[in-house]
N, C-alpha and C positions, 0 to 999 in steps of 0.2 A: 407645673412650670409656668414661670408667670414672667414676660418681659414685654414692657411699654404696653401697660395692660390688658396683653392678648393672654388668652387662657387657651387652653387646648383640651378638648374632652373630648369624650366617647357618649356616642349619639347612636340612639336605639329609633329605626323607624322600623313601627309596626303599624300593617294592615287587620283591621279584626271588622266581621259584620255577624253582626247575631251571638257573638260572643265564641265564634268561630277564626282562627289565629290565619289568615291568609297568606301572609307575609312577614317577612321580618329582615333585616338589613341592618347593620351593625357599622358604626362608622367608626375609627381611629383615629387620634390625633386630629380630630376636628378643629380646627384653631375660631378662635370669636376676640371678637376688639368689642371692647367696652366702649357702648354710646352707639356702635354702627346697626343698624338697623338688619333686619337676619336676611332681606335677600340681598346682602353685600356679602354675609358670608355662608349661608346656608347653598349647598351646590344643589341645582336641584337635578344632578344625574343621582344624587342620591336615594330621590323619590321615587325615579324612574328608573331604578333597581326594582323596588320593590314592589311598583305598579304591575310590571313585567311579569313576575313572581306572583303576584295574585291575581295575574288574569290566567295564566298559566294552570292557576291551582283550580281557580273555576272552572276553565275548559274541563278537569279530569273530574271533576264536581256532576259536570254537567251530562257526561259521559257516560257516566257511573251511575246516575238516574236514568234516564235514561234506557238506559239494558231493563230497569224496571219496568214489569206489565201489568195494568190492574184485573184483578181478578173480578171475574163477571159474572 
């Protein structure tokens, strides 16, 4: 859908460390105007979904090691 050349698309923000998928957040109907520069249209509650979400995933990360014991 294209008027007064704003575009609307679907925007994938993903967290990855080590090749490890942290997070992920999916956005709809994202609208963009050609020529504006992206923090006019980029939201950034969008990031901060997914920040959320992979600190979240570390805590159980971290958790989960943890319970690990080295043998001696």
């Amino acid at each position: 859908m294209v008027k007064d050349n704003v575009t609307y698309r679907t925007i994938l923000i993903q967290i990855e460390a080590h090749g490890l998928m942290l997070a992920q957040n999916t956005v709809r109907y994202a609208w963009r105007k050609d020529g504006l520069p992206v923090r006019r249209w980029f939201d950034r509650s969008w990031l901060r979904v997914a920040v959320r979400e992979a600190r979240e995933e570390v805590q159980v990360l971290l958790e989960a090691l943890s319970s690990l014991r080295p043998v001696i």
